[in-house]
Each structure stands twice: as C-alpha cells, then as structure tokens.
C-alpha positions, -999 to +999 in steps of 0.1 A: +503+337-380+538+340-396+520+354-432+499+379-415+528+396-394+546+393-428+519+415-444+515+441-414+554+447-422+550+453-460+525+480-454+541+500-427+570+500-452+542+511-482+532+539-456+565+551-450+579+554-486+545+577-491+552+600-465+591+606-484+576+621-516+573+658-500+590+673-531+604+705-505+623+677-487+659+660-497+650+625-504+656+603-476+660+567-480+644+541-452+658+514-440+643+487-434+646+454-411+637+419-429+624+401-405+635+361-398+615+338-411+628+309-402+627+313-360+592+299-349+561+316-336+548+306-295+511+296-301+484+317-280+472+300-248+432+291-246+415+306-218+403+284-183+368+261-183+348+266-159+345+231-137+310+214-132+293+203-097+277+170-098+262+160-061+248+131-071+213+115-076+180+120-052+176+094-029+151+078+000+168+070+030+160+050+060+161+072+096+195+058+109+209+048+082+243+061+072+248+080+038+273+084+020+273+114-005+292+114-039+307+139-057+331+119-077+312+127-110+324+165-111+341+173-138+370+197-156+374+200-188+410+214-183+415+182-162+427+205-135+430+191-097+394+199-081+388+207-044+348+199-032+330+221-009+296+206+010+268+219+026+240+211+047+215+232+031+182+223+043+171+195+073+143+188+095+139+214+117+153+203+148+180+177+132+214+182+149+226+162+115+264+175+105+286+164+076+318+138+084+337+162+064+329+187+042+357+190+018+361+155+003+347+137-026+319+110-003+314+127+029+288+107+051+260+118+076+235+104+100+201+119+095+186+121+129+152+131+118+122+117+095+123+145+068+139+160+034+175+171+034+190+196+008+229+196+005+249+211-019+281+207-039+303+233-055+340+225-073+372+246-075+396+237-101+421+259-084+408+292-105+370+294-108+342+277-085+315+257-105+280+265-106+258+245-071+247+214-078+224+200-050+208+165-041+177+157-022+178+134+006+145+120+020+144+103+054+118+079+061+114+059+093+119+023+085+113-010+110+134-010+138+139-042+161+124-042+190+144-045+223+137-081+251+132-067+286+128-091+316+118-072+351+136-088+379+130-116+398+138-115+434+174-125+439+167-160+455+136-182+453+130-208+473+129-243+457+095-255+444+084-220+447+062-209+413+076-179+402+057-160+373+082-142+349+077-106+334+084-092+297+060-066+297+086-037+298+099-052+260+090-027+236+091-018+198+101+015+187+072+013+157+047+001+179+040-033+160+032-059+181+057-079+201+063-121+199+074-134+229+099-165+229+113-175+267+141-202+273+153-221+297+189-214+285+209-233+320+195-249+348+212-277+376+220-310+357+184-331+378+161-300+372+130-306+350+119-273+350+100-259+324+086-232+311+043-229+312+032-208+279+069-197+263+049-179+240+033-155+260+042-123+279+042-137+314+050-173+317+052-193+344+077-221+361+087-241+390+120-241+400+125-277+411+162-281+423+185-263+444+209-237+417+214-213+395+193-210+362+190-190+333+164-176+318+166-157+281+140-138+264+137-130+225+108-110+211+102-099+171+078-079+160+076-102+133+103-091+109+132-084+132+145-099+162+162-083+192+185-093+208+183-122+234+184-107+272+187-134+301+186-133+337+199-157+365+182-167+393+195-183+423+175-210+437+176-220+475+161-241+496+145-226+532+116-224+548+079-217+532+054-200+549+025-226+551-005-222+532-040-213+550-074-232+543-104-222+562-126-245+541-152-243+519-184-219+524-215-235+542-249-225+545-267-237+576-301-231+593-305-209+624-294-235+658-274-256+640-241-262+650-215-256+622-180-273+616-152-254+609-128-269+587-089-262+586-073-298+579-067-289+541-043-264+553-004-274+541+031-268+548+051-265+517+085-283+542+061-307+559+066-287+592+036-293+621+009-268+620-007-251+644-042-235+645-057-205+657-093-196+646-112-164+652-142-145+640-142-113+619-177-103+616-212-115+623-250-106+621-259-074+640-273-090+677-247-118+674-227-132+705-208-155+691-174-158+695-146-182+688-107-190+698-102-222+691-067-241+685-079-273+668-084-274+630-122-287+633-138-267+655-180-264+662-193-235+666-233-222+670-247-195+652-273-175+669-285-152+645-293-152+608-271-137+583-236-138+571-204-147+593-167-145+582-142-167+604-106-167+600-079-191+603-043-187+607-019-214+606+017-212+615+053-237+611+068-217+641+083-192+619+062-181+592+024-183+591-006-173+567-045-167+570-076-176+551-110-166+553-144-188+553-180-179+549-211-191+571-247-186+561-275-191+582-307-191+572-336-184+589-357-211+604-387-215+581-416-203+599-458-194+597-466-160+602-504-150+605-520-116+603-554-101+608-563-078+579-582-043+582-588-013+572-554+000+581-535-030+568-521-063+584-512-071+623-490-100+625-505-123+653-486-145+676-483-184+674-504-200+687-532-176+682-564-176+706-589-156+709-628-148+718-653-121+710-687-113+707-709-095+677-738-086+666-738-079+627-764-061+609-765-065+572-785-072+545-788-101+518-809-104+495-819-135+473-786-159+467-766-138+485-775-145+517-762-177+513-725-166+511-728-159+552-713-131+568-678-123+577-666-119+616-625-117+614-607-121+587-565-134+580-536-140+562-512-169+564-479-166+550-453-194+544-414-185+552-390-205+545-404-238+541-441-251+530-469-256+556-497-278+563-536-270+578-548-300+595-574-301+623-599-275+608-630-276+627-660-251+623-686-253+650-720-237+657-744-240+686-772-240+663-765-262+636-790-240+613-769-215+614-736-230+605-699-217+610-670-223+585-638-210+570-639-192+542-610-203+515-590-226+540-594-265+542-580-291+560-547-304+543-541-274+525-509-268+517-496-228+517-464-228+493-429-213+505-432-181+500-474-177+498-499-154+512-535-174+520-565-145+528-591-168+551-619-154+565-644-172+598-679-168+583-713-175+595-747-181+579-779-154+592-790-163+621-818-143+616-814-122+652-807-159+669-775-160+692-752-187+685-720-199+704-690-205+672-656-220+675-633-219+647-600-242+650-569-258+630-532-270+636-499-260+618-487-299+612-451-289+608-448-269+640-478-280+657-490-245+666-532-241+669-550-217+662-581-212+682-613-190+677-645-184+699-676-159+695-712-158+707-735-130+691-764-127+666-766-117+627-799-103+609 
C-alpha cells in the first residue's frame, strides 16, 4: 500500500510540471511535499459474515414426551456473540403446544397432539440475521400405562360376609388388554382370608375376622404397569339377615298331599327362625291356600298344573324369602269315544248302552265273512298304560256270532295311544238276534257294557 500512494504522488507532480511550460507565462516553480515514509499505514477492515442457523436434526417423538430443541450448532464466522430466535412454525391443528422460551440455545416443548411439527431457527450475530433453518418433529403415540381402578366396597361388611371385588373401571389409554393382579396387602393378625381368582377382574373373598384390611390392585397391559391403587375395608361383626330355603321342586300326581320343605333354611349368627309360608300362584280353578308357621308343612293340590309357594324366614330383625315349585300331574286316565261322520264324542266311564238295528248291506263272496259294523270306538291311554280284561261277545243265535273287531282280552293300550274298535256281527240273513258286547278297564275297574237286538241281510 505504502509503494502505490508513493506512485500516485510522483505523477500528480509529473502532471503539474506539464501544465508550467505555457511559454506566455513566468515560470513558476512547484513545491512539493515528500511525504514520510517511515510512519505506518492502518490496514483496511474486512467486511461482516453473515451467521448460519442450524435447528438441529429431524426426529420422531413419542406423544408426551418432552423435547428439547438444539441450536447450539449455529455458527459465526466472525465469532461474534449470537442471539437465537424460535418458532413454532407448523403443529397439529388443534395442539395448544408453546415453546419454554424462545430465545435460548435448547428451548423444550410438550407436543400435545399425534402429528408433524415444523419449528424454525434464525441467528443474529448482533448485525445481520442468518438465513431459517428448520427441523421436523414427528409425534407418534407410544404405549402408555394403564391406570388400577377398584369401585368401592360398602364402608363396613359384616364378618364372614363374601364380598365380590370390582376392577372393571381400570382402563388403558391404548386399548390393549388389561392383567389383573389383586392383593391382600394388610388384614387382622388371625385372618386367613384370601383372595378367589387374583387374576381376574372380579375376584372374590371372605372376610373372616373382625378389622380393617387392605386390598391393592395392579394391572399391565403387558409392557407397563400402573400404579398399585388399594382400598380399606372395615370389617364388623352384626347381624345377617338369614338365608331362605323353600326346598327343592317336586312333581306330584293330582290328590296327593305334598310336603313343603323349609328346614334347610339358615341363619348366618345362629339366631332361631321363624316360618311363614304362603302361596303365590296356582292352576286357574284352584282353592288352595296356605298360612302355615311350621317349616314342614302338607298341603293338597286340587288341580293340575304349576304352583309357586313362598317362604319367608325371619331372626326377629332381618328376614329373606325363597320360592319353590309344585307340579301336579294329572291322574292318568281312559278316555273312550264313539267315532262318526262328524268326528269323535268322548263317552263317559263306565259306558252303557242299548240299541236296536236293522242293517242292510251287501257281501259278496269272502266278504261276507268280515261281518258288519253296528258302533264303532276309540280308546285312548292318558297318563299311564291300560289293561282290557273281561271281553265277552255274545249272540242269541250262535250262527250268527258277535265280536270285537281289533280289541282282545289283555290288550294293553300304551300311554299315550289311540285303539279304533269296532262291535261287529256276522249276516244274519234277515234273522233277529239279541247281542251283548262287554269288557273291564283292570286298572280302574270301569266296564263297559253294550246291548242290541235287530236283524242284518
């Protein structure tokens, strides 16, 4: 630098001697200023760098986590002091997310919301802002713990009592399936109690002795725990409302005289029972009735169908009921019908009966030895089987016999089965004859009892 001024000054001087050669002016002689070499030249100052934004690296993020941004990367090449400025650029629509402070190196943030967050840097060295650098946040849900719920329990329970517990309010936030894990975590110093299926959601156990327990519940969905959750329950001792039993359901016939049954009944404190039955519905036609204070009482049913008794004990203080069932059956019984044209007419036991006729018709070859119809029946079986014994089949004119037609003696009709019998007679060829037709029920010992007089062709 010192050589170039130098060089500047020798040709200003080179100018100015030209310009003094005007030979119509006096000559003038310049003067001239030799500059001093030997003082030092200040150096020029290089101009201001522009300072670089770094915002860090793209990363994946769990919702609820905590992150921590860094900008301590940025750069100035001037090594000037920097000062950061941060943005929330993009988030989730709906994300109330804000930075902790937006002006130092590693603000931090909560994302609230599953989604992508933008945010952006930019640098000041005091003179110039850098260019924006951004990073690219995205927010995943990842597994949460689930959370132990136990519903309340009443605040005392009687000792020996059964009490049933209840963590179906415990719930997981990702909807993964919930492992239960119950403890007894206190109980009085002779208790035994334990817990029936720890495992599950709704176990079970007797408080046995009078005091305070604890109870704790843990679930995991299998990766994470929650926290335990307990309960105390307060255990007393006072009176239990006794426990109704009516007895066991019976099915008797039509007549018979039934016996209640209440001596299973029980008092949880051993207090005396007393009884008080009662009846709560029966057959349609029914008179039956009942109020009876013993615990075995007999009672007759007059109807068949379905009757519902109830019994209620009580200690004097507390009492319960209980319900019992009575069937009666019908008594098993023959019916018998005369068949025609228009269908069946049940006939009453024991059936009798006379009548006269005088059939036409016509046979011809073999056939007139199948005889000819004058009434015919049906037997039916309800209830029970039945027996025909007794059958007779008379004619006055032994040429011209009478008999039944597809009934014998000691035939048996089944439960439940429908015998068609006809009375029959062989031609009597215009000849009158005197019949009597005849058998007995033999488990009822009801007859049956036929007579007619008249002529065939």
């Amino acid at each position: 630098m010192k050589i170039m001024k130098l060089c500047l000054l020798t040709t200003s001087i080179a100018f100015l001697t030209a310009c003094g050669n005007d030979s119509s002016s006096s000559s003038v002689t310049p003067s001239v200023t030799t500059p001093d070499l030997t003082t030092p030249l200040t150096p020029l100052k290089p101009s201001n760098n522009i300072p670089v934004a770094v915002a860090g690296i793209n990363q994946n993020i769990t919702l609820g986590d905590l992150v921590t941004l860094d900008g301590s990367e940025s750069i100035d090449k001037d090594q000037d002091l920097l000062t950061y400025v941060w943005k929330i650029k993009e988030k989730p629509e709906g994300s109330k997310a804000v930075l902790s402070d937006d002006s130092i190196v590693n603000p931090t943030f909560k994302p609230d919301l599953q989604g992508q967050y933008i945010v952006s840097l930019i640098v000041n060295d005091g003179k110039l802002d850098s260019q924006e650098s951004i990073v690219k946040l995205d927010v995943v849900r990842g597994n949460a713990a689930p959370v132990a719920v136990i519903a309340n329990v009443s605040e005392e329970i009687q000792v020996g009592k059964k009490v049933i517990l209840d963590g179906s309010s415990s719930a997981d936030s990702d909807n993964d399936p919930i492992n239960y894990n119950w403890t007894i975590e206190s109980k009085p110093s002779d208790s035994t109690a334990q817990l029936s299926m720890s495992a599950s959601q709704n176990p079970s156990v007797v408080f046995d002795k009078v005091g305070t327990y604890t109870v704790g519940l843990t679930v995991s969905d299998g990766i994470l725990s929650s926290e335990k959750t307990t309960i105390k329950v307060k255990v007393v001792r006072g009176n239990s409302a006794p426990l109704s039993n009516a007895g066991s359901p019976q099915t008797i016939k039509i007549g018979e005289t039934v016996t209640l049954d209440g001596s299973k009944s029980i008092d949880p404190d051993s207090d005396k029972l007393s009884y008080q039955w009662s009846v709560s519905s029966v057959p349609s036609g029914s008179k039956v009735t009942l109020q009876s204070a013993i615990a075995n009482p007999d009672v007759t049913l007059d109807k068949p169908g379905n009757y519902v008794f109830t019994l209620k004990v009580s200690d004097g203080s507390l009492s319960s009921s209980s319900n019992v069932n009575i069937t009666v059956q019908s008594a098993p019984e023959i019916v018998l019908s005369t068949t025609g044209f228009f269908g069946d007419s049940i006939q009453k036991l024991p059936y009798s009966n006379t009548s006269s006729f005088n059939i036409s018709s016509t046979c011809v070859g073999n056939g007139c030895g199948v005889g000819v119809s004058l009434d015919k029946f049906v037997l039916e079986a309800k209830g029970s089987n039945f027996t025909i014994i007794n059958l007779n089949a008379t004619s006055s004119n032994p040429q011209y016999s009478a008999f039944f037609d597809n009934l014998s003696n000691n035939k048996v009709i089944q439960k439940g089965e429908k015998l068609n019998f006809a009375l029959k007679v062989m031609h009597t060829r215009n000849n009158k004859v005197n019949l009597n037709y005849s058998f007995t029920i033999k488990e009822t010992g009801q007859t049956f009892s036929y007579a007619a007089n008249g002529s065939t062709n």
